[in-house]
LOBA-798143 format. One record per residue (C-alpha): residue number from 0; residue in one letter; chain; z negated, y, x negated. Coordinates in pm, 1 decimal. Example, Ala and Ser with C-alpha at 12.3 -4.5 7.8 and 13.67 -1.06 7.14 Angstrom:
REM residues 2
(0, 'a', 'A', (-780.0, -450.0, -1230.0))
(1, 's', 'A', (-714.0, -106.0, -1367.0))
***
This chain:
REM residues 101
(0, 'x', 'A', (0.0, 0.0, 0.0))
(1, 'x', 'A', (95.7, 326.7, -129.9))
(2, 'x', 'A', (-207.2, 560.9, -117.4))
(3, 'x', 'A', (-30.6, 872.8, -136.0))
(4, 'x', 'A', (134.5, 789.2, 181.7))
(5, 'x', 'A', (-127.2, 592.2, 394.2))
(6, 'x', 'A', (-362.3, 890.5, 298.6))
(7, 'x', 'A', (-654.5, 632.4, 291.8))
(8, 'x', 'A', (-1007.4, 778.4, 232.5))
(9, 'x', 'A', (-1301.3, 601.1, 143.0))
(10, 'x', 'A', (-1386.4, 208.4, 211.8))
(11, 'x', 'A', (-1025.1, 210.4, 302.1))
(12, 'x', 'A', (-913.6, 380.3, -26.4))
(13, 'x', 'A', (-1122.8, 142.0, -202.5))
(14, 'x', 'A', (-962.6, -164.2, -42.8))
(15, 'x', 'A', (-630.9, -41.1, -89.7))
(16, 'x', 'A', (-690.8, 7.3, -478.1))
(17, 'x', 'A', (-892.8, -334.4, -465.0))
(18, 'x', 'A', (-572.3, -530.1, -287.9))
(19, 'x', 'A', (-326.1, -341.1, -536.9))
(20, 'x', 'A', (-479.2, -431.6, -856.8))
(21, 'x', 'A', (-505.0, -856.0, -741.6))
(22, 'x', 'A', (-151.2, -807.3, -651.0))
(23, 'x', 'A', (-99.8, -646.4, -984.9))
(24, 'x', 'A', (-354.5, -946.0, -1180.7))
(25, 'x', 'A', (-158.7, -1218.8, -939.7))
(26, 'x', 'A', (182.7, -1109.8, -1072.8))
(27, 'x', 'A', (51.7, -1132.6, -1406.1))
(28, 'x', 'A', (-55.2, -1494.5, -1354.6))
(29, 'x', 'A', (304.7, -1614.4, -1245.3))
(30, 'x', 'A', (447.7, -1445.4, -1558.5))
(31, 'x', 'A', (221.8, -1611.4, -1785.2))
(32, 'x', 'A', (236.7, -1931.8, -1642.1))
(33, 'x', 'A', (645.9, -1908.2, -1654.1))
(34, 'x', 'A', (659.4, -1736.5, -2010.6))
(35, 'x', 'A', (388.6, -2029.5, -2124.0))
(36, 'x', 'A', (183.6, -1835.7, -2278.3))
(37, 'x', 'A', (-153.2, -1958.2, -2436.0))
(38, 'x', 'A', (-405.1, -1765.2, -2195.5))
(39, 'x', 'A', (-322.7, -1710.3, -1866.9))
(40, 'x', 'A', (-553.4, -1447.1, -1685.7))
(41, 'x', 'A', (-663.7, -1618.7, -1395.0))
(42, 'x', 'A', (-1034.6, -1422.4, -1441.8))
(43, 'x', 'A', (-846.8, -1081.8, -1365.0))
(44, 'x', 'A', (-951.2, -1138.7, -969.0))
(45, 'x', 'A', (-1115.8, -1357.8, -760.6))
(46, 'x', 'A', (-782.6, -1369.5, -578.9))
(47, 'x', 'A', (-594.4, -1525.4, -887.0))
(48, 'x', 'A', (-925.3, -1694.7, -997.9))
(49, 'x', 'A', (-935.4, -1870.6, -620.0))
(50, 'x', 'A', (-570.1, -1982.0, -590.8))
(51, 'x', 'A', (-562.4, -2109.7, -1004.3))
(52, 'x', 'A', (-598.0, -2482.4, -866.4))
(53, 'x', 'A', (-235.3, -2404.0, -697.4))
(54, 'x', 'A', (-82.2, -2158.0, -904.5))
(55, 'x', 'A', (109.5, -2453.5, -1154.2))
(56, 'x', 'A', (134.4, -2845.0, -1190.7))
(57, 'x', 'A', (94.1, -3027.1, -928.8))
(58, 'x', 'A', (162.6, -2740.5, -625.9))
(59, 'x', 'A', (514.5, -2572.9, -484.9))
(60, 'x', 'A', (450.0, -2236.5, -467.8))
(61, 'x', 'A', (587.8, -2016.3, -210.0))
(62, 'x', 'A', (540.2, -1646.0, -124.7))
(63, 'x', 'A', (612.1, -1435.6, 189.3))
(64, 'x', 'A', (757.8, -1102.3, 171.6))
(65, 'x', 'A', (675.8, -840.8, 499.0))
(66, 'x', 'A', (959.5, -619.7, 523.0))
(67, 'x', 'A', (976.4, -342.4, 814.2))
(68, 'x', 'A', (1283.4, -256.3, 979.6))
(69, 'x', 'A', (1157.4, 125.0, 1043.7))
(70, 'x', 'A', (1308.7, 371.2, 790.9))
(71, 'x', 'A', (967.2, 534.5, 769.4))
(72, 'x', 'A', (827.1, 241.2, 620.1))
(73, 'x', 'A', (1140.0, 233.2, 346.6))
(74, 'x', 'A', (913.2, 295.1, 52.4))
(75, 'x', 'A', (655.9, 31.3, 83.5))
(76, 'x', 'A', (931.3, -240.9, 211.9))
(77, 'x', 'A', (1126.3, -114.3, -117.2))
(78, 'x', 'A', (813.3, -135.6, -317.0))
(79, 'x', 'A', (692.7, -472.3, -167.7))
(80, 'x', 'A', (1078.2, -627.1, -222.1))
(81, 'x', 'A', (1063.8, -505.6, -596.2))
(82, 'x', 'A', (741.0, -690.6, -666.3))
(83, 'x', 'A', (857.5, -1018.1, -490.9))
(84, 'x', 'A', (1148.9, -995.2, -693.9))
(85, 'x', 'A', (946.8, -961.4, -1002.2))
(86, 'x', 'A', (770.6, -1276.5, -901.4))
(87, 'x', 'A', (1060.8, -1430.3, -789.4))
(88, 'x', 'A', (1210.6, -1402.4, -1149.4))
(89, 'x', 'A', (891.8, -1623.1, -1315.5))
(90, 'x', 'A', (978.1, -1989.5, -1306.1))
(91, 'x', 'A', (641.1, -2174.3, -1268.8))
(92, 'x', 'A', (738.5, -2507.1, -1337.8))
(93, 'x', 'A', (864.3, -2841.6, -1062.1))
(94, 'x', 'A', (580.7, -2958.2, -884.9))
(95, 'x', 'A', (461.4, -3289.3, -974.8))
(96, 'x', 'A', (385.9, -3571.1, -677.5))
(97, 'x', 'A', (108.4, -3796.3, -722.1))
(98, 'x', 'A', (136.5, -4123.8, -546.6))
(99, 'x', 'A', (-168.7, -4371.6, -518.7))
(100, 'x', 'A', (-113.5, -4709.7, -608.0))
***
């Protein structure tokens, strides 16, 4: 969410800048996992730090994009499509399947 146009104050301000920066740390993750690089930062948020069981290996990955029709919302759907194409770029790997014998 773009604060300069939601005009959030306060708790809300403070959520926005909270959801941002996971967003930001989750991006991270992918890229690290796909460049195979030695740390990965899931620590950076509890978001990435909750989904690091399903972030590589052994899980398919998928991510949903909301887009808005409605030119007044043009920015964030721009800003929103640039980030899942960022992500979209990483390559995290085929997902492995496990069966029990």
């Amino acid at each position: 969410e773009n604060l300069s146009i939601s005009k959030s104050e306060g708790d809300r301000m403070k959520e926005t800048q909270a959801i941002n920066k996971s967003l930001s740390a989750l991006r991270d993750v992918i890229c690290a996992i796909s460049n195979e690089e030695k740390h990965i930062p899931f620590r950076n948020s509890k978001l990435t730090y909750m989904l690091q069981s399903y972030l590589g290996g052994d899980c398919k990955t998928l991510m949903f994009v909301n887009a808005s029709p409605s030119y007044q919302n043009l920015g964030e759907t721009l800003s929103s499509l640039r980030f899942a194409s960022k992500v979209n770029s990483c390559n995290l790997g085929t997902a492995k399947r496990h069966l029990k014998t």
